[in-house]
N, C-alpha and C positions, 0 to 999 in steps of 0.2 A: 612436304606439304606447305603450302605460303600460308592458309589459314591459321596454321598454330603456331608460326616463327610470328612471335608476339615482337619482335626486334625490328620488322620488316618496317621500309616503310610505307606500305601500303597502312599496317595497322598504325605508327605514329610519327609521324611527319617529322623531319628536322626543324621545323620551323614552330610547330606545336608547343613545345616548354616555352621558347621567344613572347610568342601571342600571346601566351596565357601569363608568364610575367606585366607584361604591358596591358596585357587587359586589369588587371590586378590592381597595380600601381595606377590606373585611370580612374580606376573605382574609387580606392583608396583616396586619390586627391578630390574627389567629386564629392564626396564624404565627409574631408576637410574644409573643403572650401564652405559645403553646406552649413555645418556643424559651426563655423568660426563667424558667419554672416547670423545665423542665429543665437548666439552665447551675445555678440554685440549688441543686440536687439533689447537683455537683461539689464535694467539696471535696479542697482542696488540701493537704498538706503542709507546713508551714514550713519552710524550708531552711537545713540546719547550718550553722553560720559557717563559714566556708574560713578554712585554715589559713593566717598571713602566708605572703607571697610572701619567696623570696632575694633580696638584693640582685642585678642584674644583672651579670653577670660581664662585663669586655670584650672588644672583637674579640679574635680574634688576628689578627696581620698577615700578609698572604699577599705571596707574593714574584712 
């Protein structure tokens, strides 16, 4: 029966894994490129220096 030889390539083409890798990796960089043109578009702030810190005080002792 050819409907159930799932091997055949009537059901998947030698060229099927190919296409579907490259279609993939098309995505994939369509994605980056997007994503990479957008993150550039953020800018950030510079961050005020912080004030020194106190020196640490010590425990006090509990009983």
């Amino acid at each position: 029966m050819v409907l159930l030889d799932l091997g055949s390539d009537w059901v998947t083409p030698s060229w099927l894994p190919l296409a579907l890798a490259v279609l993939l990796l098309a995505v994939i960089g369509f994605l980056y490129w997007s994503m990479r043109r957008n993150l550039n578009k953020i800018s950030v702030p510079p961050r005020a220096p912080s004030p020194p810190s106190s020196p640490p005080t010590p425990p006090t002792p509990t009983h």
